[in-house]
C-alpha positions as CSV (number, residue, x, y, z in Angstrom):
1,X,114.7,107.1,195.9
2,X,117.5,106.3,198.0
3,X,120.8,107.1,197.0
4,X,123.2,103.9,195.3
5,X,126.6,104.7,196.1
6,X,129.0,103.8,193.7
7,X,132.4,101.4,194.4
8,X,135.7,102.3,194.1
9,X,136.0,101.0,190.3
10,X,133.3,103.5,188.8
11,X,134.2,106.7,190.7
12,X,138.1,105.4,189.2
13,X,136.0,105.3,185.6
14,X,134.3,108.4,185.9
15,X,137.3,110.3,186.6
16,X,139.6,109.2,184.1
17,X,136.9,109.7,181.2
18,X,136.2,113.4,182.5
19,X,140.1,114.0,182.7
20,X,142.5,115.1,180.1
21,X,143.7,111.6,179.2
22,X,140.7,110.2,179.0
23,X,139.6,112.4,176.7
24,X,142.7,111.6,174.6
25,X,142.6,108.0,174.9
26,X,138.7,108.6,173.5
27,X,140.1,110.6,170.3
28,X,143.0,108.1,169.2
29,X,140.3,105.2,170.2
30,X,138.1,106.9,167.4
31,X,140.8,107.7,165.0
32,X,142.2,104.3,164.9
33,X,138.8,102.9,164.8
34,X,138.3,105.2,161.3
35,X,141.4,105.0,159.9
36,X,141.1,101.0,159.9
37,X,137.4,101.4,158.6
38,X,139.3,103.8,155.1
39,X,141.9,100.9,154.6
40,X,139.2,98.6,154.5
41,X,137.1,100.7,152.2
42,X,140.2,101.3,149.7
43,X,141.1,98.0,149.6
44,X,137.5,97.0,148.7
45,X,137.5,99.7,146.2
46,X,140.7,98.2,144.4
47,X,139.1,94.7,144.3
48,X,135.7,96.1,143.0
49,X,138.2,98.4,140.1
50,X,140.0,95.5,139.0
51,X,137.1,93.1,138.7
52,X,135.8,96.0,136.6
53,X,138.4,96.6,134.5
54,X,138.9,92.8,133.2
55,X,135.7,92.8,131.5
56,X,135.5,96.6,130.5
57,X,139.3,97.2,129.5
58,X,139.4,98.0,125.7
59,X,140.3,95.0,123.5
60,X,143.6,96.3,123.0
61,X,145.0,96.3,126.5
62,X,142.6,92.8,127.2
63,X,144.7,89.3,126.0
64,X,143.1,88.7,122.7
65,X,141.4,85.4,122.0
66,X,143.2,83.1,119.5
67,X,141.3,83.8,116.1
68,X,141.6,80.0,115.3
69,X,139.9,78.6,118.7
70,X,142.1,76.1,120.2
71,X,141.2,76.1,123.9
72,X,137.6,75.7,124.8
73,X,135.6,75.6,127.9
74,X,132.3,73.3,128.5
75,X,130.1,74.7,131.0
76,X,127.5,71.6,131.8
77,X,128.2,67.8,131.0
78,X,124.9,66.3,131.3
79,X,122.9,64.8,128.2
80,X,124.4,67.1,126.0
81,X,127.6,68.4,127.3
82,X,129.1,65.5,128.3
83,X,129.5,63.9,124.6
84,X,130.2,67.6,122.7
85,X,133.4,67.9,125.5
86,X,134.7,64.2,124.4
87,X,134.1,65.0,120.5
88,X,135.8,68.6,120.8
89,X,138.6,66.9,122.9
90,X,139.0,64.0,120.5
91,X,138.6,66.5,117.8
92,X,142.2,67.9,119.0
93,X,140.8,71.2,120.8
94,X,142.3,71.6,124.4
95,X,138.7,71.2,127.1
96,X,138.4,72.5,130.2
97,X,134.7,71.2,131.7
98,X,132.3,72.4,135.0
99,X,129.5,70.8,136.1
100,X,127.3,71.9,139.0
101,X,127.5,68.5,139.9
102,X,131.0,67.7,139.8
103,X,130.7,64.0,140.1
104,X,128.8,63.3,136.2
105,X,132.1,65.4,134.9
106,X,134.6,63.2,136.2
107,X,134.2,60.8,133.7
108,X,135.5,62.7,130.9
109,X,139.1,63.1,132.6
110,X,139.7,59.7,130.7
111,X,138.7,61.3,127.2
112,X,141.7,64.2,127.8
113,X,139.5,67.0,129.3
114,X,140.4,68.9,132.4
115,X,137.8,68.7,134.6
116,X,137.5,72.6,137.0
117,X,136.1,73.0,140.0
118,X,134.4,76.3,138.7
119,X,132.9,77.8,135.8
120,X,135.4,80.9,135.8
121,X,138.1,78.4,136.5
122,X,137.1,76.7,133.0
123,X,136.9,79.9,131.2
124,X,140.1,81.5,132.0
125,X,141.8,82.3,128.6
126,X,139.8,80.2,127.1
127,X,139.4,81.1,123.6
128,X,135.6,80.0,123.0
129,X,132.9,78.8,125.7
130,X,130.5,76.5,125.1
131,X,126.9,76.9,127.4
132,X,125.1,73.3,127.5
133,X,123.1,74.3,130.8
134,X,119.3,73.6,131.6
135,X,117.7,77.2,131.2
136,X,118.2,80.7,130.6
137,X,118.7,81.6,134.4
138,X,121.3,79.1,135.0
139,X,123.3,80.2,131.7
140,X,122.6,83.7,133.3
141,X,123.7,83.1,136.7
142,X,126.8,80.9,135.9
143,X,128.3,82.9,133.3
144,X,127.4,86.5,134.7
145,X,129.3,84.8,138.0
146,X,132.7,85.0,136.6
147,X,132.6,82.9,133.8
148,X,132.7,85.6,130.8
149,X,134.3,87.7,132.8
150,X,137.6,85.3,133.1
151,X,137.4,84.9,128.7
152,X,139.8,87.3,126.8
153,X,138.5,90.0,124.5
154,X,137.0,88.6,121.7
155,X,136.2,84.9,122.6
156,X,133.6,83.1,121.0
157,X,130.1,82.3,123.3
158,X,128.5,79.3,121.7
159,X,125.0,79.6,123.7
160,X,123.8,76.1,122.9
161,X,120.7,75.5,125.6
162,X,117.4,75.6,125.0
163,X,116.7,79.2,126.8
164,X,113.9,80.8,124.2
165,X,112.8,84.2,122.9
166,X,113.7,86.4,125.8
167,X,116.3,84.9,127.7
168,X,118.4,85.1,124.4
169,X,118.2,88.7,123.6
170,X,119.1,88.9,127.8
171,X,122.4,85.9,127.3
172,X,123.3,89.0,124.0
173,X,123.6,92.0,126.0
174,X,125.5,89.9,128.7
175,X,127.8,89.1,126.3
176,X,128.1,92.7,124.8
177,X,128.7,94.0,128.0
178,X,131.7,91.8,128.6
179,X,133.6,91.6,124.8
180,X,132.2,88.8,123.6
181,X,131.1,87.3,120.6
182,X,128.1,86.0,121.0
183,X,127.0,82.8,118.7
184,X,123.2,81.6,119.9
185,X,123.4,77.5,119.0
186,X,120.6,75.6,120.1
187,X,120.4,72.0,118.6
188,X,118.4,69.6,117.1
189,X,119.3,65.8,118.7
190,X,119.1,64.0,121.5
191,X,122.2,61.8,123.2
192,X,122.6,59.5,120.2
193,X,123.3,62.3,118.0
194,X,125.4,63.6,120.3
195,X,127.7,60.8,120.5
196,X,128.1,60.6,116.9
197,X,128.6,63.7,115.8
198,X,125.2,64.0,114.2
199,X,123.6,66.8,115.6
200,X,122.1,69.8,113.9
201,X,123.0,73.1,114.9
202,X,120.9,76.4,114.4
203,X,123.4,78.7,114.6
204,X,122.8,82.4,114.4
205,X,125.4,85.2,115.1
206,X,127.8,87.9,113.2
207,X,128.9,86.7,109.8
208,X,132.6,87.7,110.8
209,X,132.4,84.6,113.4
210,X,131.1,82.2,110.9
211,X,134.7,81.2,109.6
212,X,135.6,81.0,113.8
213,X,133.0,78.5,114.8
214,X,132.8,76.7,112.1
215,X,135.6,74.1,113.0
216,X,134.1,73.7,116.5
217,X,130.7,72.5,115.1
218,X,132.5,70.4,112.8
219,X,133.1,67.6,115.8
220,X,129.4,67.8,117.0
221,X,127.4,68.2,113.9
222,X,126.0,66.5,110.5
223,X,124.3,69.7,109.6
224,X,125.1,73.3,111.1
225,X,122.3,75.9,109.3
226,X,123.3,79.8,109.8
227,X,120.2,81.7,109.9
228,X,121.3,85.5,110.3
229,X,121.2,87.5,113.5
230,X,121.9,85.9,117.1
231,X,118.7,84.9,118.0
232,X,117.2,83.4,115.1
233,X,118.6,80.3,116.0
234,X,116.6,80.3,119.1
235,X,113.5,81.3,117.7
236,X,113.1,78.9,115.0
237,X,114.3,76.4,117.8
238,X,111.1,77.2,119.8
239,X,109.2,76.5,117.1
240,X,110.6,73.0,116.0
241,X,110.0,72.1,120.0
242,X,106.4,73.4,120.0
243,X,105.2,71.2,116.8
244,X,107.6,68.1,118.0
245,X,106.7,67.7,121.8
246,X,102.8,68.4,120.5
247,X,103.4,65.5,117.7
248,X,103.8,63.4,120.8
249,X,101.1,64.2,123.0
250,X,98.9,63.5,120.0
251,X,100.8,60.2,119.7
252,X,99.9,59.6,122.7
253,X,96.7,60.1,122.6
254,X,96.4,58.0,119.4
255,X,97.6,54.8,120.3
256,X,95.0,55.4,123.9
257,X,92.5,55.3,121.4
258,X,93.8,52.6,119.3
259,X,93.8,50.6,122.8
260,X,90.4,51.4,123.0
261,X,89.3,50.7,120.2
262,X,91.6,47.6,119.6
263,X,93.5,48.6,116.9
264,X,96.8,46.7,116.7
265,X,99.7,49.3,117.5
266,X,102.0,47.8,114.9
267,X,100.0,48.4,112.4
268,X,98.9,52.0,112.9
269,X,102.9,52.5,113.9
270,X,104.0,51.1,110.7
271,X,101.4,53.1,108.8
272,X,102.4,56.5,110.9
273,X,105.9,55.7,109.5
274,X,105.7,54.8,106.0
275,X,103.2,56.7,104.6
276,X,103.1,60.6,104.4
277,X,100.1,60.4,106.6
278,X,102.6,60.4,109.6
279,X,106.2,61.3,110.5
280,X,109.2,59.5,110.7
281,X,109.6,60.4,114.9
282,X,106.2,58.8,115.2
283,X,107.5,55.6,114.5
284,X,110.5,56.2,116.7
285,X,108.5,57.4,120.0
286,X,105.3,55.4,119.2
287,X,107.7,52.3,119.8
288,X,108.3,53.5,123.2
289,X,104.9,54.0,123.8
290,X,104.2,50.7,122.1
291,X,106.8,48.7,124.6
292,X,106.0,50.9,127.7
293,X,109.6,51.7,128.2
294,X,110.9,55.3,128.4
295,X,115.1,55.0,128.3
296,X,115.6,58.8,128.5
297,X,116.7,60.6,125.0
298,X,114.5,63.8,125.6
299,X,113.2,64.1,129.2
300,X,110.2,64.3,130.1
301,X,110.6,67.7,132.4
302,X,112.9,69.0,129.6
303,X,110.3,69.1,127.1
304,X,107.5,70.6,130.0
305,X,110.3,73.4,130.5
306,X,110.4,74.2,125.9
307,X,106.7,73.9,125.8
308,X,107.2,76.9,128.6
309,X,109.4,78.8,126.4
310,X,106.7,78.2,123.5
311,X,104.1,79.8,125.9
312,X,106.2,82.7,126.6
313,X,107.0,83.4,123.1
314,X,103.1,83.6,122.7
315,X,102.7,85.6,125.5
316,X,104.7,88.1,124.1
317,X,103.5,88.5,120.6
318,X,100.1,88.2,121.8
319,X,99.6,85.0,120.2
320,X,96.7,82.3,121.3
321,X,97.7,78.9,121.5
322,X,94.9,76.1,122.2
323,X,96.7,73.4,120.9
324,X,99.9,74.2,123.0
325,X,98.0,75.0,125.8
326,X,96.7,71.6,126.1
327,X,100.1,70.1,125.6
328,X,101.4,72.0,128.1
329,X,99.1,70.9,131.0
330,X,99.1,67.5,129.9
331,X,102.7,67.8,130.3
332,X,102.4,68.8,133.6
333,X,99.9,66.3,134.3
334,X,102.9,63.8,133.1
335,X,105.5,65.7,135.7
336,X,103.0,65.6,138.4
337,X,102.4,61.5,137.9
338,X,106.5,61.7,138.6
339,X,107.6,61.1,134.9
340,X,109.9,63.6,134.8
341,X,113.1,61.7,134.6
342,X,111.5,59.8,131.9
343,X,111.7,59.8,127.6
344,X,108.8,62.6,126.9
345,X,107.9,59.7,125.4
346,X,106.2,58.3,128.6
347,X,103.7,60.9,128.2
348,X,101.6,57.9,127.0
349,X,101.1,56.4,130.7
350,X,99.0,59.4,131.4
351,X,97.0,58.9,128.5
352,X,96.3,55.3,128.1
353,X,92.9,53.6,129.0
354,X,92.3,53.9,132.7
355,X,92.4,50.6,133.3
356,X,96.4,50.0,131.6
357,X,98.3,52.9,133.1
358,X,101.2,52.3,135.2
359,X,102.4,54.1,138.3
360,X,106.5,54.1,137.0
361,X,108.7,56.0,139.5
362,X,112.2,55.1,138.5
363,X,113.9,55.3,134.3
364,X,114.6,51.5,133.0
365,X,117.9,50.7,132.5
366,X,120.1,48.5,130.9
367,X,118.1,49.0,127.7
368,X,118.6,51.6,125.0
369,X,116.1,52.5,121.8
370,X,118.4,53.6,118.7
371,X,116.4,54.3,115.7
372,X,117.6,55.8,112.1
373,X,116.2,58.1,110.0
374,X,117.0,58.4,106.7
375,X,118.3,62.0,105.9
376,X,117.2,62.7,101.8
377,X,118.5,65.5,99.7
378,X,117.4,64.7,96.5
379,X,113.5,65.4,97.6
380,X,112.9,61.3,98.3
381,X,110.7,60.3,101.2
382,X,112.7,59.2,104.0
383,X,113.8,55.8,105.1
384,X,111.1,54.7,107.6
385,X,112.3,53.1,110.5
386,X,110.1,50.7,111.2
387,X,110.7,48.7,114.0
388,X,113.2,50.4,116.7
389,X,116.5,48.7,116.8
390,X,117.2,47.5,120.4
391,X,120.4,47.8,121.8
392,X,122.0,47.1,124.8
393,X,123.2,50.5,126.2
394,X,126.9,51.6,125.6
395,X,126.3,49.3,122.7
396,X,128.0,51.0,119.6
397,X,125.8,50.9,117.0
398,X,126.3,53.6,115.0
399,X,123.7,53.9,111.9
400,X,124.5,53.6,108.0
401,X,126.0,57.0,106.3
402,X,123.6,59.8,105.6
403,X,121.3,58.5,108.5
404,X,120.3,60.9,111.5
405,X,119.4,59.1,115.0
406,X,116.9,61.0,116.7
């Protein structure tokens, strides 16, 4: 090979890296080069220590939530969320809100509640949080992301999602592992309910919290049962979901057949709601069904995702489930046909006669279904609601004493 001489510039190089002060330059190069890589490494370390150290400090070193909760913190302000921060607010509490969507919380400024731009930014010495989120993973991955860890020792957790068996016993540990007091909360209602105060809350949780979260469900509930351990409340949650979203598939299915078979709807409606032979909620969703319009009270996807958490519950006792099988895929049928966004109630359009089913891609609006149920303690059948009351949306309507919109 012939031989490449080198210029002027790489025999300079080559010297001065074989030479005594290139060999110096090369050490404090290194050095320098390590030292800044420690400082970066310690100063890591201290942020990693202290991030520790707010949720695992002992309560007695950690600020000490107020035993009578007076500032609370709303994580999620859709369907739900939105009217339990406006009660709590209106209730005299101090609400902070988040949404993942930051736009839908907005609103509530005008009700007194600070809106944040993040969950932890809610949560910061906050003496009880409230969860109203879609599912198990995003309570998870919201409150695991700073949210519980900016609460001080102590503070309340009302859980009140839908999330199931498993995700529950998962949202306790989190909470043990940060100080927490963890009260699981799902509810019974819909947006009505929840604008009035008339939900029903299945709480479950430490009897020494009882007396704590009491006065927050006060606002938001006509009924608040406590049934024992944290996670009792969930579990007797899946169950109510699992018989009620099945109750409306079967509707459903009913009135198709009465189509069929020309059976006037009002009549079997009427009879589904006054006589023991039905159910009260019959009457309320078969009038939906009835007037082919779905304003959204329980979506659609929201009930697909709790006849999920039925499944899994199944699943893990081993449990078979024919009946809730079937519900589930026709469900998903429903989702697939894009009536997602839509009342579960519009379940029907999947079901109906071939020839009467409509291809809906957007919820109505402009029109609201309100109907009352009687709520009886003295062992008295219930006040059937007959025909649904139509209202104009916003309108405010609330129902007679002792009544329950569902």
């Amino acid at each position: 090979m012939p031989r490449v001489e080198s210029g002027f510039g790489e025999r300079l190089r080559g010297w001065f890296v074989t030479s005594g002060a290139g060999r110096a330059w090369a050490a404090w190069r290194d050095l320098t080069a390590g030292a800044a890589a420690y400082w970066r490494w310690r100063r890591n370390r201290r942020h990693e220590r202290a991030a520790r150290s707010t949720r695992n400090q002992p309560a007695a070193s950690r600020p000490t939530a107020q035993q009578t909760p007076k500032t609370i913190a709303v994580l999620g302000t859709g369907t739900l969320g939105a009217p339990v921060a406006r009660r709590l607010a209106e209730a005299g509490f101090a609400v902070r809100a988040w949404n993942r969507t930051g736009a839908r919380a907005e609103p509530l400024r005008t009700h007194g509640v600070a809106v944040c731009a993040s969950a932890a930014e809610a949560a910061t010495g906050a003496d009880a949080l409230v969860t109203l989120l879609r599912d198990g993973q995003v309570v998870a991955e919201v409150c695991a992301g700073g949210a519980l860890e900016a609460l001080p020792a102590g503070a309340l957790w009302l859980q009140m999602s839908s999330v199931g068996v498993r995700d529950c016993e998962r949202l306790r540990e989190l909470a043990e592992r940060h100080g927490v007091t963890y009260i699981d909360a799902p509810v019974l209602g819909s947006r009505e309910p929840a604008e009035r105060g008339e939900l029903v809350v299945l709480a479950s949780g430490p009897e020494a919290a009882q007396a704590r979260a009491n006065p927050l469900f006060a606002p938001l509930a006509a009924r608040v049962l406590w049934l024992g351990e944290a996670g009792a409340g969930s579990r007797l949650k899946v169950v109510v979901n699992g018989w009620l979203v099945a109750l409306v598939a079967n509707l459903a299915e009913t009135l198709a057949l009465a189509s069929a078979l020309d059976v006037d709807h009002g009549v079997l409606l009427e009879l589904l709601a006054q006589t023991p032979v039905g159910s009260p909620y019959a009457g309320i969703k078969g009038e939906l069904m009835r007037s082919r319009s779905y304003p959204v009270s329980f979506a659609l996807d929201l009930a697909a995702k709790d006849l999920e958490l039925v499944t899994e519950a199944r699943e893990l006792l081993a449990l078979d489930g024919h009946l809730a099988d079937a519900t589930r895929k026709l469900f998903e049928q429903a989702k697939e046909a894009g009536l997602g966004s839509f009342d579960l109630s519009a379940v029907y359009e999947v079901c109906a006669p071939a020839g009467e089913r409509r291809d809906l891609r957007a919820p109505p609006s402009g029109v609201g279904v309100h109907t009352h149920v009687q709520l009886r303690g003295d062992g008295a059948e219930p006040r059937s609601p007959g025909r649904a009351e139509t209202a104009e949306a916003g309108r405010d309507d609330a129902p007679p004493p002792g009544t329950l919109a569902l």
